[in-house]
C-alpha positions in Angstrom: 20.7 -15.6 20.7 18.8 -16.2 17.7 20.1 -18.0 14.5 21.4 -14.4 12.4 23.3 -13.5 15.8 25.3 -17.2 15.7 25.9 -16.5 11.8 27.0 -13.5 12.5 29.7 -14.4 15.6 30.3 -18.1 13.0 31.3 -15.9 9.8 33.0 -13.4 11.5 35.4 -16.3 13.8 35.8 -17.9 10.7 36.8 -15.1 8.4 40.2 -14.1 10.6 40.9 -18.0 11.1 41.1 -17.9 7.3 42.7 -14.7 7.1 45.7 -15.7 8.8 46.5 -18.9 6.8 47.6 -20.0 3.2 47.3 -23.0 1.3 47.0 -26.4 2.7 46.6 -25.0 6.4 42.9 -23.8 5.0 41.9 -27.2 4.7 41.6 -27.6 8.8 39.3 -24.0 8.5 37.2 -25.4 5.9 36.7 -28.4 7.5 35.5 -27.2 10.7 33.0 -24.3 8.9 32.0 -26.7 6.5 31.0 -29.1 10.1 29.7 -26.5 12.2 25.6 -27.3 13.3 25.1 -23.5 13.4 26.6 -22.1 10.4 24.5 -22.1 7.0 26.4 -19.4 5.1 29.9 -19.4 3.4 30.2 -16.5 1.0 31.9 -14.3 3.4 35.2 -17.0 3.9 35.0 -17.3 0.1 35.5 -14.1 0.0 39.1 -14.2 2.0 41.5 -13.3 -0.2 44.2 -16.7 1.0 41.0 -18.6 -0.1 40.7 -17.1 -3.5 44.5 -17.8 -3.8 43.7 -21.5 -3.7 42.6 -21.4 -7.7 44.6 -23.2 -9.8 46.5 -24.9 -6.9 47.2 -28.1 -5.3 45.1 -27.1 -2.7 42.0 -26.2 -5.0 39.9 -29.4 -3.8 39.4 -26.9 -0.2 37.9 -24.0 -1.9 36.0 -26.4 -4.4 34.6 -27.8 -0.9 33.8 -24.2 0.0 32.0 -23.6 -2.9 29.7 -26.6 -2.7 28.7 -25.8 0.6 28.3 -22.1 -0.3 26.3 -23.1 -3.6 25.3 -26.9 -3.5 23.4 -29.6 -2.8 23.8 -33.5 -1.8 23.1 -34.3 -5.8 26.0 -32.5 -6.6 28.3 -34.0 -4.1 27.2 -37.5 -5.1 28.2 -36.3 -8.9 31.5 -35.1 -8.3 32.1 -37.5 -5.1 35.5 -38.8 -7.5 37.3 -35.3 -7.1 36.2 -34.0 -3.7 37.1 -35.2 0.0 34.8 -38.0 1.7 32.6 -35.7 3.8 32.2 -36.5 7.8 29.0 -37.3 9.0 28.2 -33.8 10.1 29.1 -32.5 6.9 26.5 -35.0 5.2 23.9 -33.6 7.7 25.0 -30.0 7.1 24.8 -30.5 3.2 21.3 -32.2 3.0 20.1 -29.4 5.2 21.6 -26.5 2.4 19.8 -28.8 0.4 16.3 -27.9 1.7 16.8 -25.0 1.5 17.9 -24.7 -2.2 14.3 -26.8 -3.0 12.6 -24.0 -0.5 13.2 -21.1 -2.5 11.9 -22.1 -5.8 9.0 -24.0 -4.0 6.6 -23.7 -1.0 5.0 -27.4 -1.3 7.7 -29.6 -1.3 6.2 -33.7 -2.4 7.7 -36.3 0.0 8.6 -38.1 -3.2 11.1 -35.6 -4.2 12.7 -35.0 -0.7 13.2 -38.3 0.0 15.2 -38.5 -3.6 17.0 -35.5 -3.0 18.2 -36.5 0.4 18.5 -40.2 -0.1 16.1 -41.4 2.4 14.6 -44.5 2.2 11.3 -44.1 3.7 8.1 -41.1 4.8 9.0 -41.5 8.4 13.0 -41.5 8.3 12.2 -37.9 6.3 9.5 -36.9 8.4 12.4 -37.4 11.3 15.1 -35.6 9.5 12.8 -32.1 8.7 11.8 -32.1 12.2 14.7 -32.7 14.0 17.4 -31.7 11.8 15.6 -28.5 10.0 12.7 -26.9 11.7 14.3 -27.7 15.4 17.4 -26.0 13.9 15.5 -22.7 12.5 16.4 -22.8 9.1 12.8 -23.6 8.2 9.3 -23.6 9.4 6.3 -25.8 7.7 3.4 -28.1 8.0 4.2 -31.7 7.6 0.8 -33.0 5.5 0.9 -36.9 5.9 -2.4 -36.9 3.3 -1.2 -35.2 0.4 2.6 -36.5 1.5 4.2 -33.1 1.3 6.4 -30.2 3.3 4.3 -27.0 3.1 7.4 -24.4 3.8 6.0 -21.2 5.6 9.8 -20.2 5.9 13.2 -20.9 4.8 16.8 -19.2 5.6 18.2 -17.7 2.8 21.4 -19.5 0.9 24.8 -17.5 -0.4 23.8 -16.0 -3.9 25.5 -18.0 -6.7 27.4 -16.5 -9.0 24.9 -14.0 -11.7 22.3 -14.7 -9.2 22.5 -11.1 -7.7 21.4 -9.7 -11.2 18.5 -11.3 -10.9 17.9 -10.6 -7.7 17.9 -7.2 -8.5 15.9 -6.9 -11.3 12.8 -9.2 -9.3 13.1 -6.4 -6.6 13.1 -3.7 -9.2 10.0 -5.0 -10.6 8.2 -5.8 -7.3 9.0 -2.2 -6.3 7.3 -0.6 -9.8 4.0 -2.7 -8.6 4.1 -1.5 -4.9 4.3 2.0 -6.7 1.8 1.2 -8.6 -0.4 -0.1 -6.4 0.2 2.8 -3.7 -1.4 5.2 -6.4 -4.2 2.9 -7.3 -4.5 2.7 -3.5 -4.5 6.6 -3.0 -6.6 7.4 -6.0 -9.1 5.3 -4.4 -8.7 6.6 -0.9 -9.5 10.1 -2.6 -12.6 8.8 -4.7 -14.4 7.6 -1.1 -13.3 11.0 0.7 -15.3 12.2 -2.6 -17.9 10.3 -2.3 -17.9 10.6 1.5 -18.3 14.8 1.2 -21.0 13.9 -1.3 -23.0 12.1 1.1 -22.3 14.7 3.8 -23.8 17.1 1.4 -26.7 15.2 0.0 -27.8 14.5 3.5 -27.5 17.9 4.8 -29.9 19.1 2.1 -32.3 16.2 3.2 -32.1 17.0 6.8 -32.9 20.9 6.2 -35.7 19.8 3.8 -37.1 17.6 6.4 -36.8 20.6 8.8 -38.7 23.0 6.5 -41.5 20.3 6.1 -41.9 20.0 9.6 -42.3 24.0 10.4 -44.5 24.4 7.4 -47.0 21.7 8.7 -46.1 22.9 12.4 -47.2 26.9 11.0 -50.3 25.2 8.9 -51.5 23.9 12.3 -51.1 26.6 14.1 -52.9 28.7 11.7 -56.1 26.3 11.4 -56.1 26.2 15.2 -56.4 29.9 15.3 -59.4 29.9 12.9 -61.0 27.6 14.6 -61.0 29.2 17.9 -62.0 32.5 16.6 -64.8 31.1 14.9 -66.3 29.8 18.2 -65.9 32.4 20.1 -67.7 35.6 18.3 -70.1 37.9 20.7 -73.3 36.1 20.5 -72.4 33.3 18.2 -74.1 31.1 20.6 -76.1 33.0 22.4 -78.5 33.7 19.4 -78.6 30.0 19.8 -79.5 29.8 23.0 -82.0 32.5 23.3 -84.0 31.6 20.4 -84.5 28.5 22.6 -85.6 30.3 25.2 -88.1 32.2 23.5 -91.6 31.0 24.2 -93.5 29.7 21.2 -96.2 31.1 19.8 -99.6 28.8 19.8 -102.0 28.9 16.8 -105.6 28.9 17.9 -108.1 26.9 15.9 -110.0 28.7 13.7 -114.0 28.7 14.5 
C-alpha cells in the first residue's frame, strides 16, 4: 500500500472518530492524528463539524493544535510554545517532517544551513540522518544529498493541506499554466503544419528533379542511338570498300623510258 492509500484509510478512521465526539473528548483524537508516522494531512478532521465547534471554547488549544499541524512548522510551535500543549516526541518528529515539506514547495535546493536552523539540528550529519531516515525512507520526499555544495536537492515532495486563501492562488497559477500549454499546443501545431509544408514541397521539388534526370538520360540514350545508326550505315554502302580494294588490285601501269 503506497503512502496516498494509508492517507486515505488515516483520514478517513480519523474523520468518524472525530465525528462522534465533542469538546474535550477531541483532545485524545487529535492527539493520536497529530502522532501518527503515516499521516501528513489534517484538513479533512478540520473539517468535522464537533472540531469547528471548538472555536471560542475552553477546548480551543485542540483545534489550534490541529491547525498547526495542518498549516505549520517547528518555528511556529517554538513561537507560540506558551499557549499550546508540550508535544510528545513523535509529534516533534511529525512536525519537523511537515516542516520540509513547507521549505519544499517554495524551493528545490534546500542549503544545509537553513535546514539545520529550521529543524534545530546541531550538526551536517545529525541532518543528513534525519532526511534519510525520517523523510525520504518515509516517502514524503525524494532528493540528492550534495555533501559539496552542503545542500538537499528535492526531486519530490508530498503536498501539505492548503492554508487558508491559498486555494485562490492555486487556482489562478493553474489558470495561467493552462493559457501557456494552449499556447504552446498552437505554436506546436502551427509548426507541425509548416514541416508537412515544407515536407510536400520537397516531395515536389524532387519529383521534378527525378523526371528531369529521366528525360536527360533518354535524350542522351536516343542521341546515341541515332549516331550509332549513322555510323553503321556509313560503313556499310555497296562498294564503299570494295572500290578500295579493287583499285589495289589493279595492276599498275609502268612508264617506259623515253629513247
Amino acid at each position: 500500500m503506497d503512502i496516498e492509500e494509508k492517507q486515505a484509510d488515516l483520514i478517513e478512521h480519523f474523520v468518524k472518530r472525530a465525528s462522534a465526539l465533542q469538546g474535550s473528548a477531541l483532545g485524545t483524537v487529535v492527539a493520536e492524528a497529530t502522532s501518527h508516522p503515516s499521516l501528513f494531512a489534517f484538513s479533512e478532521i478540520l473539517a468535522v463539524p464537533s472540531v469547528l465547534q471548538l472555536e471560542g471554547t475552553e477546548s480551543s488549544v485542540h483545534l489550534d493544535m490541529l491547525r498547526l499541524f495542518a498549516h505549520g512548522t517547528w518555528s511556529d510551535y517554538k513561537r507560540n510554545a506558551d499557549r499550546l500543549p508540550q508535544l510528545v516526541p513523535e509529534q516533534v518528529l511529525k512536525l519537523k517532517q511537515l516542516t520540509v515539506l513547507t521549505l519544499a514547495e517554495t524551493n528545490k535546493v534546500l542549503p544545509y544551513d537553513q535546514l539545520m536552523q529550521e529543524l534545530d539540528v546541531m550538526n551536517v550529519r545529525e541532518l543528513e540522518d534525519f532526511l534519510i531516515n525520517e523523510c525520504m525512507y518515509a516517502g514524503i520526499v525524494r532528493g540528492k544529498l550534495d555533501q559539496l555544495r552542503r545542500c538537499f536537492e528535492v526531486q519530490f515532495a508530498a503536498g501539505r493541506d492548503l492554508r487558508p486563501g491559498q486555494l485562490g492562488g492555486m487556482i489562478q497559477t493553474l489558470s495561467n499554466w493552462l493559457a501557456t500549454s494552449d499556447n504552446l499546443l498552437i505554436s506546436i501545431q502551427e509548426k507541425i503544419k509548416w514541416a508537412d509544408g515544407m515536407s510536400e514541397l520537397d516531395k515536389k521539388h524532387r519529383k521534378e528533379v527525378e523526371d528531369r534526370v529521366e528525360e536527360v538520360k533518354k535524350s542522351l540514350s536516343l542521341k546515341a542511338d541515332i549516331d550509332f545508326r549513322g555510323h553503321e550505315e556509313i560503313y556499310s554502302e555497296p562498294g564503299g570498300v570494295m572500290d578500295y580494294e579493287e583499285d589495289r588490285s589493279r595492276p599498275k601501269r609502268r612508264r617506259h623510258p623515253i629513247a
